[in-house]
N, C-alpha and C positions, 0 to 999 in steps of 0.2 A: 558692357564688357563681358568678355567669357573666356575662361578657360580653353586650352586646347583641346580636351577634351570634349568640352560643351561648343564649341567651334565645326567640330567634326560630328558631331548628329545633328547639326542643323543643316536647312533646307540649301542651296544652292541657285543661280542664276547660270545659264549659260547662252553664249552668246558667240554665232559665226560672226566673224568680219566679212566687209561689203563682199562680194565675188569681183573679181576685177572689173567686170564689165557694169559697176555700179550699182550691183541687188542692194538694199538696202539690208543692213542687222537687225536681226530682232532678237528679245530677250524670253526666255518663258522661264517658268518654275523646273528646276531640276532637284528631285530629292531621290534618294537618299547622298544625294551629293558631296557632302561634307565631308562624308566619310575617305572618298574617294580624293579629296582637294586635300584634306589633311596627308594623306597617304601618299600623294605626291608633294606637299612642302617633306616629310620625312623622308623620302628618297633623296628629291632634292638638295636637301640639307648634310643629307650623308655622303655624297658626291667625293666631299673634298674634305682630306685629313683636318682634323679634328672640329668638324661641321660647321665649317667657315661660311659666315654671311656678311652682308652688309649691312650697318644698324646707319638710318639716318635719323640723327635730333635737331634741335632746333637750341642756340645758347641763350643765353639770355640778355643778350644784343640784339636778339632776333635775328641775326643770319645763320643760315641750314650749314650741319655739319656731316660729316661723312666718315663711319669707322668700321672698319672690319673689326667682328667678333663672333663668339663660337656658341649660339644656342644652340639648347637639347632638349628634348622632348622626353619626360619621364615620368611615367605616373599619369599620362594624361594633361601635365602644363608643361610652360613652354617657361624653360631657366638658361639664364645666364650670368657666367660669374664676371666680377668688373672693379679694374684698381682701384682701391678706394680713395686715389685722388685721381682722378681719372675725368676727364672733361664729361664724357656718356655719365656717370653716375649721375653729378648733379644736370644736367642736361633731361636727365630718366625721371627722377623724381619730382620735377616741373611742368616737365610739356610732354604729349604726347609724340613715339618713336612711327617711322616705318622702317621696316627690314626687307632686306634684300637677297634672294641668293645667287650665288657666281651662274655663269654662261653654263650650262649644261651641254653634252653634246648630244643630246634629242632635240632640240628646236624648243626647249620649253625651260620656263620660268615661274617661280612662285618669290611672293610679297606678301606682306603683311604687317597690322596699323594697330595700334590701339596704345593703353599706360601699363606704366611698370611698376612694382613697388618692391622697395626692397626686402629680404626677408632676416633677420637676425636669429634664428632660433638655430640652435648651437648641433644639436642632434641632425635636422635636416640639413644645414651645411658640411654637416660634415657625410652624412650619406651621398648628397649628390657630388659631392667632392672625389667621393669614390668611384661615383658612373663616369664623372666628367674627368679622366684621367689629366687632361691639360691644366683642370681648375687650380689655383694657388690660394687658397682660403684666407692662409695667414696674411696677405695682402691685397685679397680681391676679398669684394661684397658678393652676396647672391642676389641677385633679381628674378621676379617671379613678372612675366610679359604675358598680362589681359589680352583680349584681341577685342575690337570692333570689327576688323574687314578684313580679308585675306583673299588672295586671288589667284588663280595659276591660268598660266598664257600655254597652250601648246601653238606651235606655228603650223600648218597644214600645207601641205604638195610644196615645201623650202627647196626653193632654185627654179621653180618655172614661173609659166606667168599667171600662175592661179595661187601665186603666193598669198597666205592671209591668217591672222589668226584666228584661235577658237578661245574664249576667255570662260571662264569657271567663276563665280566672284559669290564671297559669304557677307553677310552683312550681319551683324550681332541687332536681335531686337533693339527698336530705339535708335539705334545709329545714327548719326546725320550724314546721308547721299552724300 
């Protein structure tokens, strides 16, 4: 797991999609990468009044659930505040999330995976409570979101027939493929 900050100085993967005419993808080492894939999930994530994304967890049924919610990036991690009865909390505190951000109108997307833990310390709630103007303290938890893998899609030549993506993708030391 790492931080968002320790997420964005590591190395990077990138990767064209086929050419239409069937070229095969290949992946090489991309550094100083991170920094750049970080910089676009924070664009990304800024897009849309108050940095709405998509969190997916998993219940403890085991079937995948689906919620919009508002990370932010501050100080280098990645927080988000969350009702404290709230299906996502314990969902967060069990199993491993991925996140999602809306449609952008570039042709590009960023995602990202890894666990959450929650933070209780009364001082930093209430700091980022102040960054994150939407946050409701007195009845939301903070969460502090590790990453394992993060990824951003730009789409290349969208609308002809050389359609295809270009993938950025970070993989935390250790990680499992």
């Amino acid at each position: 797991m790492a931080t968002w900050a320790e997420f964005a100085s590591g190395p990077t993967e990138v990767a064209d999609g086929p050419e239409p005419q069937g070229g095969a993808a290949g992946w090489a080492p991309f550094a100083p990468g991170g920094r750049a894939l970080a910089e676009a999930g924070e664009r990304l994530l800024a897009l849309t009044p108050h940095r709405m994304a998509y969190l997916a967890t998993v219940g403890a049924d085991g079937r995948p659930r689906l919620h919009p919610f508002m990370p932010h990036v501050v100080d280098g991690r990645l927080w988000a505040f969350v009702g404290h009865r709230s299906p996502k909390g314990r969902d967060l505190a069990a199993r491993p999330f991925a996140m999602h951000t809306p449609d952008a109108p570039e042709d590009e997307e960023f995602w990202a995976g890894g666990r959450a833990r929650r933070v209780d310390d009364p001082e930093l709630v209430r700091r980022l409570a102040a960054v994150m103007e939407w946050a409701k303290p007195d009845h939301e938890a903070l969460w502090e979101l590790d990453l394992d893998r993060a990824g951003w899609t730009v789409w290349l030549d969208f609308g002809t027939a050389r359609h295809r993506p270009r993938h950025h993708r970070w993989r935390a030391p250790g990680a499992v493929r």
